[in-house]
MIZA-706600 format. One record per residue (C-alpha): residue in three letters; x, y, z. Coordinates in pm, whole numbers. Each point is the difference from the previous one (the first is absolute). Layout:
residues N
{ALA, {X, Y, Z}}
...
//
This chain:
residues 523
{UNK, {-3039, 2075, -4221}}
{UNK, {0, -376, -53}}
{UNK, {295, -209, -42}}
{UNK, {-134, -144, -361}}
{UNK, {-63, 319, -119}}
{UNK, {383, 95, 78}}
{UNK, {97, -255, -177}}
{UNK, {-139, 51, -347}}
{UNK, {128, 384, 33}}
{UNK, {326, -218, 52}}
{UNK, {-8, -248, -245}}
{UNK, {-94, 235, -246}}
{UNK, {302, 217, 88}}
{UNK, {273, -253, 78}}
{UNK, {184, 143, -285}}
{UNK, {28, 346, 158}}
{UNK, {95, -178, 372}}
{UNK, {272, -134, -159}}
{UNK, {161, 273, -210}}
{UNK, {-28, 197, 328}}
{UNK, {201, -285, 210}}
{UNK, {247, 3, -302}}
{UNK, {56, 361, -41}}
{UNK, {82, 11, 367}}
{UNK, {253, -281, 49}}
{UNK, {105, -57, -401}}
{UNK, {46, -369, 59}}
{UNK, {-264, -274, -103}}
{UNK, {-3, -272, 253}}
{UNK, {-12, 313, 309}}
{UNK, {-283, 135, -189}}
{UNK, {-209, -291, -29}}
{UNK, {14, -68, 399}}
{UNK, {-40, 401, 40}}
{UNK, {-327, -19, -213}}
{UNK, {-121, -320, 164}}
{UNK, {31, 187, 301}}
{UNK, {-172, 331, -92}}
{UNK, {-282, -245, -85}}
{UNK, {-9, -187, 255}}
{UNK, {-12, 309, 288}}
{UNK, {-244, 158, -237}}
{UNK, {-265, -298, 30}}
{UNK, {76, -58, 359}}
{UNK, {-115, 379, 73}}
{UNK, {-238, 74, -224}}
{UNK, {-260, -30, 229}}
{UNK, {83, 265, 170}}
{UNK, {-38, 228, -321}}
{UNK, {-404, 171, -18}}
{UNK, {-23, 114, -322}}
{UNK, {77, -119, -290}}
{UNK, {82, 333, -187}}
{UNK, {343, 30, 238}}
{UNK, {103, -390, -58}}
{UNK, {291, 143, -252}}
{UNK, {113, 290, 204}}
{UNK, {2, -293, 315}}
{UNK, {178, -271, -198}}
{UNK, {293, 167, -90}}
{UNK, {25, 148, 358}}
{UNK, {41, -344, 110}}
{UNK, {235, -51, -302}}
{UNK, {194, 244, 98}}
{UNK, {31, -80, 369}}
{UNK, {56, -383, -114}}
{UNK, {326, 100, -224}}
{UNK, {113, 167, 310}}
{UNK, {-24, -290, 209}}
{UNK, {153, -192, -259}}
{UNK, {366, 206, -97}}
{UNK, {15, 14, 387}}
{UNK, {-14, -399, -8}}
{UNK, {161, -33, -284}}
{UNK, {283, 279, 106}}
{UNK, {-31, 62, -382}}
{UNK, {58, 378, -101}}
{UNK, {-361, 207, -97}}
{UNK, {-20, 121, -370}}
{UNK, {-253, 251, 63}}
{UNK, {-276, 63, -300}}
{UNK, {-261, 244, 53}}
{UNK, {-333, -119, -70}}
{UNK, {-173, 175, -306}}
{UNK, {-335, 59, -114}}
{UNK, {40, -239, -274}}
{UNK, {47, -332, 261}}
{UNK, {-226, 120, 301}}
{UNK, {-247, 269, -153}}
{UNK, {-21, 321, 246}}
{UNK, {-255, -25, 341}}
{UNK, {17, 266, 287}}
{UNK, {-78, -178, 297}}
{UNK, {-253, -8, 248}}
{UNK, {47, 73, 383}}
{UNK, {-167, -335, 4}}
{UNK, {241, -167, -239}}
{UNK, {265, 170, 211}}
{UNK, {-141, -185, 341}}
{UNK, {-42, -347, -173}}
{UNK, {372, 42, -113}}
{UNK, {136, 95, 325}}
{UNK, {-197, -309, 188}}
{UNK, {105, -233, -257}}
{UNK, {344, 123, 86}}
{UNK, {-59, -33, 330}}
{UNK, {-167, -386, -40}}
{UNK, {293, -104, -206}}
{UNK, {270, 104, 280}}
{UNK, {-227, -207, 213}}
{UNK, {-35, -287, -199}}
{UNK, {384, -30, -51}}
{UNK, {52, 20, 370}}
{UNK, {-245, -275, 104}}
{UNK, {120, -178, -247}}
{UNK, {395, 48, 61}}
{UNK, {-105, -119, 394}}
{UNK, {-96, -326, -95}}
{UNK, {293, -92, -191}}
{UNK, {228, -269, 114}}
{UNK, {284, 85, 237}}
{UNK, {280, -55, -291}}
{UNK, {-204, 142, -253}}
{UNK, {-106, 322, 171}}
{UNK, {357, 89, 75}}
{UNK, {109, -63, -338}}
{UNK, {-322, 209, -110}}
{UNK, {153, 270, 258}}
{UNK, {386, -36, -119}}
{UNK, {-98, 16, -399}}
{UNK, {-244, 271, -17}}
{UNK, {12, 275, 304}}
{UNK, {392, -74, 77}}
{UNK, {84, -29, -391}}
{UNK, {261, -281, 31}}
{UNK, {104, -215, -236}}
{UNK, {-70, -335, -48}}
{UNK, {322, -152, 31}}
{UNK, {12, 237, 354}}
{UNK, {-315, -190, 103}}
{UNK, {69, -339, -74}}
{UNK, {321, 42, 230}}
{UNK, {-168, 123, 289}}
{UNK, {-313, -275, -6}}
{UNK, {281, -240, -109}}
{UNK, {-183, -129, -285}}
{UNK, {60, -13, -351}}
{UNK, {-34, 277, -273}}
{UNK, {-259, -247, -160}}
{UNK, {-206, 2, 282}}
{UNK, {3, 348, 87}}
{UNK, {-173, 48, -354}}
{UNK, {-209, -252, 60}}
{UNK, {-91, 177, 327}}
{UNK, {-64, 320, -182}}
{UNK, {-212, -143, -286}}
{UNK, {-200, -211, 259}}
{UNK, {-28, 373, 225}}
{UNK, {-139, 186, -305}}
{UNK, {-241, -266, -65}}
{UNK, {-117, -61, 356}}
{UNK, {-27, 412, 47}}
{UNK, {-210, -3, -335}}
{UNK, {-228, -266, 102}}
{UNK, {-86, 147, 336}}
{UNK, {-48, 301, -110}}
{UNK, {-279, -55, -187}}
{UNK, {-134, -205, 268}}
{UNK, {-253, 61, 251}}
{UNK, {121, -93, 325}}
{UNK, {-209, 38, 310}}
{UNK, {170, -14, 372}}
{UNK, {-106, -364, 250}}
{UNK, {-209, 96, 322}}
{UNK, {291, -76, 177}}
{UNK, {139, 323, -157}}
{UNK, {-302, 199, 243}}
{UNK, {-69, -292, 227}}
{UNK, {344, -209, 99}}
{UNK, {-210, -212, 208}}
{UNK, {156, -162, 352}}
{UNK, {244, -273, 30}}
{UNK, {125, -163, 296}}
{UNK, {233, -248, 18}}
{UNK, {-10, -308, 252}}
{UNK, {302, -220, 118}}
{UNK, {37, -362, 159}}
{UNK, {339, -90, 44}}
{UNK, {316, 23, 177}}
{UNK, {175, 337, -142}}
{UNK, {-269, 221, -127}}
{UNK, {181, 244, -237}}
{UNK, {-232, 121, -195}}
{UNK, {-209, 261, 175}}
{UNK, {207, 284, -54}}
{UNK, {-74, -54, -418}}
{UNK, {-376, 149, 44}}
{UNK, {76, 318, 186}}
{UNK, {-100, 208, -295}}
{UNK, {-329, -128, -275}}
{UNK, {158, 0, -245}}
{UNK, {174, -335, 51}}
{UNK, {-355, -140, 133}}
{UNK, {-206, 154, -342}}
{UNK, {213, -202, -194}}
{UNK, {-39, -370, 236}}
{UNK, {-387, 114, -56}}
{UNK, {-39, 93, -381}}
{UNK, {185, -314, -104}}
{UNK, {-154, -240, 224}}
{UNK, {-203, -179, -228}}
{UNK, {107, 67, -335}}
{UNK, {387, -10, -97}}
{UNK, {55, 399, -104}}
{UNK, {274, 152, -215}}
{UNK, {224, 260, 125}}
{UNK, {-152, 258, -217}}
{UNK, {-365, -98, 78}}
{UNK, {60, 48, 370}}
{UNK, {139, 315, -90}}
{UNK, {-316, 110, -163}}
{UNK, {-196, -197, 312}}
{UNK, {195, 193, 266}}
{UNK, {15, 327, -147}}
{UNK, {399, -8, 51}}
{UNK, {304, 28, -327}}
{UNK, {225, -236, -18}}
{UNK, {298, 125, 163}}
{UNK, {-202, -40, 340}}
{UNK, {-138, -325, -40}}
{UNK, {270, -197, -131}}
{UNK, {184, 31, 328}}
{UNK, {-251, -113, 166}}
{UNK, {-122, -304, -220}}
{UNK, {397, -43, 22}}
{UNK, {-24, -36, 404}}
{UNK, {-319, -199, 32}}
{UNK, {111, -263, -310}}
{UNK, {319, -59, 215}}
{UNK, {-161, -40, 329}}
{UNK, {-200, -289, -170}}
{UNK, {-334, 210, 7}}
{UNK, {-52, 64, -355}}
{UNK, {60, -254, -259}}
{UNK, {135, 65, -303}}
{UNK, {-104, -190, -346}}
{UNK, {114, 116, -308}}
{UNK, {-111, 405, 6}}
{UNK, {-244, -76, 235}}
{UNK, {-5, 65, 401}}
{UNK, {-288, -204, 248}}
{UNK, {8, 4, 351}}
{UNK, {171, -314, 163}}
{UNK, {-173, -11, 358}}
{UNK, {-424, -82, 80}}
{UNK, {-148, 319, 54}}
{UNK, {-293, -24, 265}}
{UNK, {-277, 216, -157}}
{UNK, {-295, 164, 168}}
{UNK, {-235, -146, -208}}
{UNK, {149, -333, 117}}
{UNK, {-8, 43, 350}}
{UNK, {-358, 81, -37}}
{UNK, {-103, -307, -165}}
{UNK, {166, -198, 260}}
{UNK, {-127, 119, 253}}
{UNK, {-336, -26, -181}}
{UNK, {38, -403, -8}}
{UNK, {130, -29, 343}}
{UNK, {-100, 260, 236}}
{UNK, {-312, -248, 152}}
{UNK, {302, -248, 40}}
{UNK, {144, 164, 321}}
{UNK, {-353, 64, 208}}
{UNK, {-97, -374, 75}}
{UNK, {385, -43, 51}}
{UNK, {58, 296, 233}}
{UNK, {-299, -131, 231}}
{UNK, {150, -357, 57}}
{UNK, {345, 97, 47}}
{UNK, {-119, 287, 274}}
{UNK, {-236, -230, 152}}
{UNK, {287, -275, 56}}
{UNK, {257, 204, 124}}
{UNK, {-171, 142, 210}}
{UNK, {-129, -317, 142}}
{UNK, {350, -72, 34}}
{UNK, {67, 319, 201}}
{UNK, {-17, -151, 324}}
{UNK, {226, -273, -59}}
{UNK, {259, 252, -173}}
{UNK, {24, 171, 340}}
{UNK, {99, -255, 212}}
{UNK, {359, -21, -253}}
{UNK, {263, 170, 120}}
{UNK, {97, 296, -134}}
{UNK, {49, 404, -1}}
{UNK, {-389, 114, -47}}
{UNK, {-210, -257, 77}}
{UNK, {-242, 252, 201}}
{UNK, {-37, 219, -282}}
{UNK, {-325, 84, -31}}
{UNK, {-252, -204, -193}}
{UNK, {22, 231, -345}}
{UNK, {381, 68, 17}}
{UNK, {91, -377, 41}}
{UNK, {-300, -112, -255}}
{UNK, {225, 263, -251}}
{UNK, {318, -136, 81}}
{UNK, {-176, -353, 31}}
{UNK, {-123, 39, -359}}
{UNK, {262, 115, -173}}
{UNK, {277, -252, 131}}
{UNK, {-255, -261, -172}}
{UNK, {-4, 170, -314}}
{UNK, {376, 65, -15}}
{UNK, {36, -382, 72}}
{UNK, {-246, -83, -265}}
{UNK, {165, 199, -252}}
{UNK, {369, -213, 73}}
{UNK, {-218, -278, 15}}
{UNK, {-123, 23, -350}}
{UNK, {384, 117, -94}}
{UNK, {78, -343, 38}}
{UNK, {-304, -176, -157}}
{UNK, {-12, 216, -291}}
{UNK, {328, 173, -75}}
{UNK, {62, 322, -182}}
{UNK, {245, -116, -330}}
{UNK, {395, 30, 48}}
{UNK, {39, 414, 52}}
{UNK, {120, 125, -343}}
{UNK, {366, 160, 18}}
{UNK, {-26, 335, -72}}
{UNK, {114, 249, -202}}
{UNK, {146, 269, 266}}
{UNK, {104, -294, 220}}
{UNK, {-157, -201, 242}}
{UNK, {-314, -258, -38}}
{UNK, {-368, 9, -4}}
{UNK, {-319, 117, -160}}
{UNK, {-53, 395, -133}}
{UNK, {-330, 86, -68}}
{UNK, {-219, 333, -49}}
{UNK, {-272, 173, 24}}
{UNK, {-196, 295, -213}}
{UNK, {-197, 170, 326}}
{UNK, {189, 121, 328}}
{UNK, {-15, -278, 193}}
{UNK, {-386, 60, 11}}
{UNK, {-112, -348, 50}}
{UNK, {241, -123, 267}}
{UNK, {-63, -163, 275}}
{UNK, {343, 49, 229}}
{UNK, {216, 316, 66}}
{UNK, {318, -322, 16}}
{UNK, {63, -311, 144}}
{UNK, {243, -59, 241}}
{UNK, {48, -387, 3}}
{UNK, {190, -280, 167}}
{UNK, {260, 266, 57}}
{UNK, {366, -96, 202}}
{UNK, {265, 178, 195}}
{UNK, {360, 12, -113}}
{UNK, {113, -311, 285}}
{UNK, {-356, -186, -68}}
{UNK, {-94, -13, 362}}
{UNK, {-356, 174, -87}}
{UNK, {-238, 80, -285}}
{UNK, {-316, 179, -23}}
{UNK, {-298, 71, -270}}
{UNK, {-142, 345, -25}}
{UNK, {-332, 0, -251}}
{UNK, {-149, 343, -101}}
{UNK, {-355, -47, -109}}
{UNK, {-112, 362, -149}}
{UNK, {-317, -36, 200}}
{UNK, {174, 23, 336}}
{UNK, {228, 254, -111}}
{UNK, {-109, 247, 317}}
{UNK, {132, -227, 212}}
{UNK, {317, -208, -150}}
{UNK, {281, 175, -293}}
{UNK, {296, -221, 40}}
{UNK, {243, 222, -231}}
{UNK, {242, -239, -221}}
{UNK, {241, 309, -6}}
{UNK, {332, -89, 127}}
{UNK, {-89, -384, 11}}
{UNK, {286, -170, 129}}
{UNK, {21, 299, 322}}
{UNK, {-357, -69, 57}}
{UNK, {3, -338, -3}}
{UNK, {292, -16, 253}}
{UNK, {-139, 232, 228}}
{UNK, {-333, -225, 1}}
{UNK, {192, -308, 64}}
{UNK, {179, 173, 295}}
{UNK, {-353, 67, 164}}
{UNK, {-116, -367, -65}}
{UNK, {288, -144, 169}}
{UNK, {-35, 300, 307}}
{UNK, {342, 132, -115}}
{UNK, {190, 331, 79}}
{UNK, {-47, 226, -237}}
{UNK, {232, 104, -260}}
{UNK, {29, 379, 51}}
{UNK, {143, 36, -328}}
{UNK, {-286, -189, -219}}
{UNK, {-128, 314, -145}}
{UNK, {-349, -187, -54}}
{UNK, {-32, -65, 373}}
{UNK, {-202, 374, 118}}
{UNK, {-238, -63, -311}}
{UNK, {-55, -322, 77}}
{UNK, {-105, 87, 410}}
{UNK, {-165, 326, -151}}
{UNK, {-244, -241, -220}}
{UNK, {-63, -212, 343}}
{UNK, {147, -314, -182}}
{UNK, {230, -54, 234}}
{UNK, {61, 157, 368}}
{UNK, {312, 48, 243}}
{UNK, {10, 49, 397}}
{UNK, {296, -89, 209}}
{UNK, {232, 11, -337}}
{UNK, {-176, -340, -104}}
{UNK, {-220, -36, -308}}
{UNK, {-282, -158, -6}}
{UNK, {-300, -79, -310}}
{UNK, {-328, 123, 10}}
{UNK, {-160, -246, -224}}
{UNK, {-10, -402, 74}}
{UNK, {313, -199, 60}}
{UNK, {95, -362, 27}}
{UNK, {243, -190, 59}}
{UNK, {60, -346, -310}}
{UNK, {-217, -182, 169}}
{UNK, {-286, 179, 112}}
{UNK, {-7, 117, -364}}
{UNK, {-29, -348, -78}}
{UNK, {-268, -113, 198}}
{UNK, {-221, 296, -70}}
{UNK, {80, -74, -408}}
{UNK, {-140, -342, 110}}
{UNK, {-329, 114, 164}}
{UNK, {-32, 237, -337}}
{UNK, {67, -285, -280}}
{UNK, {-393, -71, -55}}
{UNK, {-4, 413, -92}}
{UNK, {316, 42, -155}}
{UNK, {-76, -343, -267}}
{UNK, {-380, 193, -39}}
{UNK, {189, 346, -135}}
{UNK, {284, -177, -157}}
{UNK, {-238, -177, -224}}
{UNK, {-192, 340, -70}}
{UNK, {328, 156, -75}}
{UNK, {38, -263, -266}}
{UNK, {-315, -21, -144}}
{UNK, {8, 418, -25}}
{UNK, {336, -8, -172}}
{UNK, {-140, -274, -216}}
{UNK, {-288, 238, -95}}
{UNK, {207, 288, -73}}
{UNK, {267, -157, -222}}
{UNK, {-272, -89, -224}}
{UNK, {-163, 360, 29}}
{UNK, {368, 188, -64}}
{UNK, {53, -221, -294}}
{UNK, {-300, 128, -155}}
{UNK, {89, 340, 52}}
{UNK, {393, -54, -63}}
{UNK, {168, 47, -354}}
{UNK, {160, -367, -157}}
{UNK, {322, 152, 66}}
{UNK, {24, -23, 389}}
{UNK, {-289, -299, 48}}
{UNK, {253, -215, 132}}
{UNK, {59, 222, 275}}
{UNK, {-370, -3, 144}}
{UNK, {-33, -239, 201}}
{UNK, {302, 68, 238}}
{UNK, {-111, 407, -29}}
{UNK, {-395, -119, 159}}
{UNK, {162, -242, 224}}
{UNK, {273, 267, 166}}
{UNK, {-316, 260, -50}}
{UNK, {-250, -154, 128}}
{UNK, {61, -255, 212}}
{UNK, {76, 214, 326}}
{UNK, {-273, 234, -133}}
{UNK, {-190, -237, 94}}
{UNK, {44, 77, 375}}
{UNK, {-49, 330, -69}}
{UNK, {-351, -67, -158}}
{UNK, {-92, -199, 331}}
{UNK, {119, 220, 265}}
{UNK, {-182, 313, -160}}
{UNK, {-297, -236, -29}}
{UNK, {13, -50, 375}}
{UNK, {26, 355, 84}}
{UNK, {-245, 111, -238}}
{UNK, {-238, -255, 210}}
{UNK, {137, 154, 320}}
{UNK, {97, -313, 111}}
{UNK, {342, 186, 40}}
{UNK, {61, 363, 99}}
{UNK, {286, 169, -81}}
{UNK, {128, 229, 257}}
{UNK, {47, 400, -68}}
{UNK, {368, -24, 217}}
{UNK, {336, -112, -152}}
{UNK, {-32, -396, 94}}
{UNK, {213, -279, -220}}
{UNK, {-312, -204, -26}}
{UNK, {132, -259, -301}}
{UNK, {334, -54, 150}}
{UNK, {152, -249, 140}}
{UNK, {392, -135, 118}}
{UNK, {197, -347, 118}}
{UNK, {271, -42, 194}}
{UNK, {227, -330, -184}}
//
């Protein structure tokens, strides 16, 4: 049955409506807002009803089940009046009418709960307090401490907002099915912030509100999840300075490297790295000879395990390099404590380039440090873990500088196990390159023609992608893009070369456990 057909049976019959409200609660204003309602759950269901011949027997059905509701709101005592021949005629129903009752039923309890979980924390437990614990209102303004004005106000907004949605047709977000993947990326000095995305839930929201500022009800539609869950989250995430809040409305507060981004970077810059790749190969290899004759630990490597180790000092030295010509901003102070960037991404990780970087990294009494780089491509041979850093990097340290080992570094067996470092005769020792200040130094100076050649790609790449991430960045976070693609993308920009190299076979990474991209100086 159609809604305008309802409502001329109605309007034609207001009369009778009424003088059932009013026989029920004998009190004028009550039955007005008792017949309004009748009406309004009538039209909001009628749809339901398919034939027109039951529409009496089904209206005051619904009229009776609405004055139910209502004395039970209301907490107003039930004058009971049997319906008579006279006011609703006489129908026998139908198994059918019988089924389309007991689903509307049904629909209506549903309706009322979806509609109770996106209410407002303060307003659902008011909701809660006033009609299923039958309190008072003076009872629930002193528990909310708020004023018996405003827990009216709460109840006649409630009834309004339940009445609306209701008769709404609301439809669950893909997120609801599909939560999507979020990852979350940190450059900084205390990253805190990793432990907030262990479930999705947290990581659905950063995604649905990326690019459009979202209520908390709307994400609660988008997310598939009532109120009570979400707002402790939107709570968390708002005071870790990863949502922002304005007005009613939640966006996220960090760039969020997309998918669909990375591929269109890497459409405008992938022939970048070939031409690139061939010179700096060809040079430092040219070079090789001359590198030899330095002194220090590894210098008759063979050719491809020195070119690696070769290579990648001149790209870590590049990236400082352009550190200092082009700067990241002043690192932001964060919410959680601590400084620097936080950044995500919606994929896992899929388009990156490193499994961590290990840089420029110093022992407690700065007598050593040492860089550890783990390209993804020669994973096989070279996983420097950053578990238990500050072990680690002490026990590394120890084997630049040929110390004893310190039995009770509990990183020291992994670290031998992984062939990163060695001991014999109770002295450490490093299997990767090491130098003393100034061979360092002169082998930095018979690099600088390579190291200026990827410093300036690293710049011009970062360049490109700021441009590229603004395009694909809401205007809430733009700001933030061009120190996201420089930390991003800069030292990607070894990675792009080095895979380029091996991909060519001009380097050939080994099936055994070798430390290839890793090097260490004694002060």
């Amino acid at each position: 049955m159609n809604t305008q057909a309802a409502y001329k049976l109605l309007s034609e019959n207001l009369t009778k409506i009424y003088g059932y409200a009013f026989s029920r609660l004998y009190d004028k204003d009550k039955a007005d807002e008792l017949a309004s309602d009748i009406v309004f759950e009538i039209l909001t269901s009628v749809k339901k009803l398919k034939s027109e011949d039951a529409f009496w027997k089904y209206a005051w059905k619904i009229a009776e089940n609405t004055f139910r509701r209502f004395v039970r709101r209301k907490d107003l005592a039930a004058h009971p009046v049997e319906l008579t021949e006279e006011t609703v005629g006489v129908y026998e129903s139908t198994p059918e009418e019988e089924y389309v009752l007991k689903e509307t039923e049904s629909e209506e309890v549903f309706l009322l709960r979806r509609e109770l979980s996106l209410l407002k924390k303060t307003q659902r437990e008011v909701c809660v307090a006033y009609y299923v614990d039958n309190k008072s209102c003076s009872q629930i303004a002193k528990e909310q401490d708020i004023s018996l004005e405003m827990v009216k106000y709460h109840l006649f907004k409630i009834r309004k907002l339940l009445k609306e949605g209701i008769g709404m047709t609301r439809q669950l977000g893909e997120k609801s099915y599909n939560p999507g993947t979020f990852r979350l990326d940190f450059w900084g000095d205390q990253n805190k912030y990793y432990g907030l995305f262990e479930r999705k839930l947290p990581g659905s929201i950063m995604l649905a509100s990326y690019y459009e500022p979202m209520t908390a009800e709307a994400l609660s539609m988008e997310l598939g999840v009532s109120m009570p869950y979400l707002e402790d989250e939107l709570e968390i995430l708002e005071a870790a300075g990863l949502l922002k809040k304005t007005g009613e409305k939640y966006q996220t507060n960090i760039v969020i490297i997309t998918d669909a981004y990375e591929k269109e970077f890497v459409k405008n810059t992938s022939d970048i790295y070939a031409d690139i790749a061939d010179s700096v190969f060809g040079k430092v290899k040219t070079l090789l000879p001359q590198i030899r004759e330095l002194d220090f630990y590894g210098n008759d490597f063979n050719d491809n395990r020195l070119l690696f180790g070769i290579l990648n000092i001149s790209f870590v030295m590049g990236f400082q390099h352009v550190r200092q010509k082009s700067p990241l901003g002043k690192p932001k102070e964060l919410c959680l404590g601590g400084h620097g960037w936080v950044f995500g991404y919606d994929n896992d990780y899929n388009n990156h380039h490193f499994h961590g970087v290990t840089m420029e990294t110093w022992n407690r009494d700065g007598t050593a440090w040492f860089s550890a780089e783990n390209y993804r491509v020669i994973k096989q041979a070279q996983l420097y873990d950053h578990y238990d850093f500050y072990n680690k990097t002490e026990a590394v340290c120890d084997a630049i500088l040929n110390r004893e080992p310190n039995r009770d570094n509990p990183m020291l067996p992994w670290l031998i196990e992984e062939n990163f470092i060695s001991c014999n005769n109770n002295v450490l020792s490093a299997n990767f390159p090491v130098f003393d200040k100034s061979s360092f130094e002169k082998m930095c100076l018979l690099l600088s023609d390579v190291i200026k050649i990827i410093a300036d790609c690293m710049i011009g790449i970062s360049d490109k992608a700021e441009k590229i991430l603004s395009d694909h960045s809401p205007d809430s976070v733009r700001d933030q893009c061009g120190d996201i693609a420089k930390i991003h993308h800069r030292l990607d920009v070894a990675a792009f070369l080095i895979e380029n190299m091996i991909e060519k076979k001009m380097l050939i990474v080994p099936d055994e456990k070798v430390p290839l991209c890793m090097w260490g100086v004694r002060n």
